[in-house]
KENU-868627 format. One line per 2 residues: number of its first residue (from 1); their letters; for each residue x, y, z of N, C-alpha, C. Coordinates in steps of 0.05 Angstrom, whole numbers, padded with zeros to 5 digits, m for minus. Layout:
NUM> A> X/Y/Z/X/Y/Z/X/Y/Z; ...
This chain:
1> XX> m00195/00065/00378/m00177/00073/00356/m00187/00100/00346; m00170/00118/00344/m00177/00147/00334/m00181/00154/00310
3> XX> m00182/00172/00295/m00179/00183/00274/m00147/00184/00266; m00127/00193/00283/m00108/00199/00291/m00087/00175/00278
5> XX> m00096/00158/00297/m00069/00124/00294/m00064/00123/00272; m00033/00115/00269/m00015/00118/00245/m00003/00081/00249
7> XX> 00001/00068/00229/00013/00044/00231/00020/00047/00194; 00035/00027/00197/00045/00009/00166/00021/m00001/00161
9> XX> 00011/00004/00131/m00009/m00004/00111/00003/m00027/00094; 00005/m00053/00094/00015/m00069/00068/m00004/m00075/00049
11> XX> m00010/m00060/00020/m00023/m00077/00002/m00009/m00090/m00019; m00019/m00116/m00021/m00012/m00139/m00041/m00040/m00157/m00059
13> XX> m00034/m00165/m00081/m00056/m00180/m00094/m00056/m00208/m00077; m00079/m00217/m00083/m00094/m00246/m00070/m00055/m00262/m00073
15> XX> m00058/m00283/m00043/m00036/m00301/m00047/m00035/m00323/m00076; m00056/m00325/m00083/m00060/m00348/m00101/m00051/m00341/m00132
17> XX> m00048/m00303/m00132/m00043/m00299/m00155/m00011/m00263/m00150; 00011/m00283/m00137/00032/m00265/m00125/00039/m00249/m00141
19> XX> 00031/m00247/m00159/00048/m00223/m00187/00024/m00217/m00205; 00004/m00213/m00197/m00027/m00214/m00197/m00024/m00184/m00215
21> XX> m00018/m00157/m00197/m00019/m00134/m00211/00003/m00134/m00233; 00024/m00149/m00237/00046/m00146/m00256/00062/m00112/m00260
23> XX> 00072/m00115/m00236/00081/m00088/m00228/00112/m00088/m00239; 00119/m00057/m00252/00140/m00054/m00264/00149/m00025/m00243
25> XX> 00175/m00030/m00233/00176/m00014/m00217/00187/00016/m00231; 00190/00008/m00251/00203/00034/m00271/00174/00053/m00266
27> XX> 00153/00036/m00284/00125/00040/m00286/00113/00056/m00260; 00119/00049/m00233/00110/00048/m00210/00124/00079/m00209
29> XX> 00145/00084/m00210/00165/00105/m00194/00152/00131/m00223; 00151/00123/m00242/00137/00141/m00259/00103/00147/m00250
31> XX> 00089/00131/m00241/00068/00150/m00238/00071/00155/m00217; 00089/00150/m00192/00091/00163/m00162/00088/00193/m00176
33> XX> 00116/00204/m00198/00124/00225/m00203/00093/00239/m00219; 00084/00220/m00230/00066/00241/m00248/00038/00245/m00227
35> XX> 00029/00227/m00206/00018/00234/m00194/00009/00256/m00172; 00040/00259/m00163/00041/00273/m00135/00068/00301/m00138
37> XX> 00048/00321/m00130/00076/00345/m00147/00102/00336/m00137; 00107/00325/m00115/00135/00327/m00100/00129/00291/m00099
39> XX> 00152/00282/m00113/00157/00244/m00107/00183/00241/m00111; 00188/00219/m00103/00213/00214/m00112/00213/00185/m00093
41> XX> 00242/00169/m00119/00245/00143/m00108/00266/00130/m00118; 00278/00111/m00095/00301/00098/m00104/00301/00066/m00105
43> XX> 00316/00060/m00129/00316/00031/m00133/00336/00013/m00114; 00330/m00006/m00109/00342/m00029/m00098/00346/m00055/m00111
45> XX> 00367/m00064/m00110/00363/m00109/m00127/00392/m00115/m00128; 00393/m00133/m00131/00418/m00156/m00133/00428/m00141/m00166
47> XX> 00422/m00128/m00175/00425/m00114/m00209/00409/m00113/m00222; 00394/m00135/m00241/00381/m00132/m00261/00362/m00158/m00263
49> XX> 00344/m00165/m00248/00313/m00137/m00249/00317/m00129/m00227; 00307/m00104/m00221/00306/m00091/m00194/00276/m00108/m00183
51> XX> 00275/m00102/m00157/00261/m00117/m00139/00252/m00096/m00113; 00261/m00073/m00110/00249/m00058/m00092/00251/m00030/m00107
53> XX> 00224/m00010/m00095/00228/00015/m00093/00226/00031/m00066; 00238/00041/m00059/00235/00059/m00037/00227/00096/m00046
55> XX> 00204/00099/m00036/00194/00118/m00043/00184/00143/m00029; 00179/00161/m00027/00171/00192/m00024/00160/00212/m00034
57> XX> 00131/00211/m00026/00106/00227/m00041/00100/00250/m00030; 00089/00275/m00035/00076/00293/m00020/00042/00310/m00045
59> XX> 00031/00299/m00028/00005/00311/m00046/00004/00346/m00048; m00007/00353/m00062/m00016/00381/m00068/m00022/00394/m00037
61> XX> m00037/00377/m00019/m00044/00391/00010/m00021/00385/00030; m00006/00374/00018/00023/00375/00046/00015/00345/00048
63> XX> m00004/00324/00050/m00002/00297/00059/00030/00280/00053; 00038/00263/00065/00063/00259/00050/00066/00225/00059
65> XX> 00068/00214/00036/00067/00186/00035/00093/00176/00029; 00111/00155/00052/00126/00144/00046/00126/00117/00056
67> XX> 00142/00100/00031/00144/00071/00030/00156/00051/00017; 00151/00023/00011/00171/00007/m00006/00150/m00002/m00030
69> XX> 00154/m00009/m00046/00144/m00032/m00072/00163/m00050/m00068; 00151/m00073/m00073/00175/m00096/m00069/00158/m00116/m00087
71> XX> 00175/m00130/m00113/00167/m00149/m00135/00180/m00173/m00126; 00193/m00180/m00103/00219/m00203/m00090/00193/m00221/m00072
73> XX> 00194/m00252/m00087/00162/m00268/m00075/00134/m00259/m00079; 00126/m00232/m00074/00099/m00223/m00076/00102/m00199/m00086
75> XX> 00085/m00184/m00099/00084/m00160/m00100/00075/m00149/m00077; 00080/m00123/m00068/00081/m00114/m00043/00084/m00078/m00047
77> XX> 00058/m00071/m00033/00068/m00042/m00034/00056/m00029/m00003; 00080/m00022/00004/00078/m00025/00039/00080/00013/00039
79> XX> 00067/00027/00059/00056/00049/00058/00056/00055/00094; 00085/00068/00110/00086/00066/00122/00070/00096/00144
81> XX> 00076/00094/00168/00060/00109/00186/00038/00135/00170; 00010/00116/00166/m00011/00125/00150/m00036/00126/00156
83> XX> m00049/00146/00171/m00073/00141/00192/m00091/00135/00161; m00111/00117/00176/m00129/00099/00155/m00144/00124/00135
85> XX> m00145/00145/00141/m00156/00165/00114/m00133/00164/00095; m00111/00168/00097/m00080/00170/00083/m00080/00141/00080
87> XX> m00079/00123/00088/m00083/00098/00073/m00104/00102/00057; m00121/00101/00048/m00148/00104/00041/m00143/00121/00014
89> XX> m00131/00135/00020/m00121/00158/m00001/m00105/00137/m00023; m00083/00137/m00017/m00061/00118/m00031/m00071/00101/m00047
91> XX> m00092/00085/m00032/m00103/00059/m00037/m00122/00071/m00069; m00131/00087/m00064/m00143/00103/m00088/m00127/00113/m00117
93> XX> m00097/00113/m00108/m00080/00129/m00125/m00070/00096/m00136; m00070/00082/m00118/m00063/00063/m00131/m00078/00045/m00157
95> XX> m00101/00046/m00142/m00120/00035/m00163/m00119/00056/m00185; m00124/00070/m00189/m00121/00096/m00216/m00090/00087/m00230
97> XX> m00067/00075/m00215/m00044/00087/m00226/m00023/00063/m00236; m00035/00038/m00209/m00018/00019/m00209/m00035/m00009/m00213
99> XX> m00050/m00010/m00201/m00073/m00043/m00200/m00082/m00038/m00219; m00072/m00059/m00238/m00088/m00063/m00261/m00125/m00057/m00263
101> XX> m00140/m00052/m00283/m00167/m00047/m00273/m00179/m00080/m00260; m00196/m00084/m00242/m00204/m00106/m00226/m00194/m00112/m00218
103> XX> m00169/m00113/m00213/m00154/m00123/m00190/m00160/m00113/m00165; m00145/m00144/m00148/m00161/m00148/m00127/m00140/m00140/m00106
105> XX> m00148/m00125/m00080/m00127/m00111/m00066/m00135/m00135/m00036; m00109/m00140/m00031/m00108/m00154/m00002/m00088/m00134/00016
107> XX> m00090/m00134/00040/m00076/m00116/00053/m00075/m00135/00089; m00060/m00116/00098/m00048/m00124/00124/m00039/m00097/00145
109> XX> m00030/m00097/00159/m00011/m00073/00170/00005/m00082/00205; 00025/m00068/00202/00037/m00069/00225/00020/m00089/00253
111> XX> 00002/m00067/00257/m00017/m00071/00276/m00019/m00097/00277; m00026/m00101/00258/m00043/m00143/00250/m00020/m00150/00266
113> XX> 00004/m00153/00259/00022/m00165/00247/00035/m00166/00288; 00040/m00143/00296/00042/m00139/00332/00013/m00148/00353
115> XX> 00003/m00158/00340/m00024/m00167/00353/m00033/m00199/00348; m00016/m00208/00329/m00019/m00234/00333/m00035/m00246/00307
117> XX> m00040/m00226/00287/m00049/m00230/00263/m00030/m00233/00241; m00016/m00249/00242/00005/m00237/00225/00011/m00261/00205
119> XX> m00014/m00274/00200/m00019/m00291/00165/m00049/m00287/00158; m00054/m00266/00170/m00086/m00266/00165/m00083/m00240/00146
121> XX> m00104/m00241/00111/m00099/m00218/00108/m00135/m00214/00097; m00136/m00181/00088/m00159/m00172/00093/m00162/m00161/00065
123> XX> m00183/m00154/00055/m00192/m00156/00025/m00201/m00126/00030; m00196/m00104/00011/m00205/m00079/m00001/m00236/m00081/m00013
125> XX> m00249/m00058/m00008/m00270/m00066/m00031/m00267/m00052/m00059; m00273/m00072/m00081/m00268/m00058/m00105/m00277/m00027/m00116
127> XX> m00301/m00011/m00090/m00307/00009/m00088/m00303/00030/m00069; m00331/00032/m00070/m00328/00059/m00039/m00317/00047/m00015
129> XX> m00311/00055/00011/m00324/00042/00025/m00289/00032/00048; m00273/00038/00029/m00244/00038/00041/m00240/00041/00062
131> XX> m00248/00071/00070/m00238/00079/00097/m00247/00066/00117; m00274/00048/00113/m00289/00034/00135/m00271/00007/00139
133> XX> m00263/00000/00111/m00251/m00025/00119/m00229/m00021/00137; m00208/00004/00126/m00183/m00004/00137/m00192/00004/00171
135> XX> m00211/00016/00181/m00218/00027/00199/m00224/00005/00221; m00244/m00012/00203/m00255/m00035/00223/m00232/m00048/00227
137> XX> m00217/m00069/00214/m00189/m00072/00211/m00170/m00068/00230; m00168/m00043/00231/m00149/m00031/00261/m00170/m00038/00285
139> XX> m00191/m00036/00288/m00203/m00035/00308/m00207/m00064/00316; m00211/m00083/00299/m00204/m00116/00314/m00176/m00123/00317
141> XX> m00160/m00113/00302/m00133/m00119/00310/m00127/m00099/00340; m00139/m00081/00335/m00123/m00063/00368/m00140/m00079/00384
143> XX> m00164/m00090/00382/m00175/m00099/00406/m00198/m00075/00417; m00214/m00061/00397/m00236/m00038/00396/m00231/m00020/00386
């Protein structure tokens, strides 16, 4: 696995507590905007409450993050083709913007999910140390 490989990132709080971060997607699409000079995002739902965001970030260096929030069963904020530094990144903006403070980040991605992993999920560390996880991560799911 390279530096390079890009897959779908899903982070969500622990199963045992599905609305764990208590995410407001109004909330969510506002700090996309105040975080990242260029964002933008559109709502989705049956009407009223909305239940998805579809979104579009670009950082100050050109990085450019796009994805869904989804409040429909679990909270869900899925972060698609994101080589594990750009995951790693996000995962950072999130904790600052969206995860409540201590909250606990569970994650998954594509990969898992085409490889045969696909109810198994994997725990963030509440610190440093990100990029290793999501790194090792890809590398048992690709198979090295």
């Amino acid at each position: 696995m390279d530096d390079y490989y890009q897959t779908l990132f899903l982070f969500y709080p622990p199963p045992e507590t599905p609305f764990g971060w208590g995410l407001d997607l109004v909330a969510v699409r506002e700090a996309l905007v105040a975080g990242f000079p260029e964002a933008s995002g559109t709502f989705a739902g049956g009407g009223t409450p909305l239940y998805r965001l579809s979104f579009w970030a670009r950082a100050e260096d050109g990085v450019e993050f796009e994805g869904l929030v989804s409040v429909e069963g679990r909270e869900c904020v899925a972060v698609g083709e994101a080589t594990v530094a750009e995951a790693a990144r996000f995962v950072g903006w999130m904790r600052a913007a969206v995860v409540p403070p201590g909250g606990e980040i569970r994650f998954s991605s594509r990969a898992a999910f085409e490889g045969g992993f696909g109810e198994r999920e994997w725990g963030v560390p509440p610190g440093a140390g990100v990029v290793e996880v999501l790194r090792g991560h890809l590398e048992e799911v690709l198979g090295g």
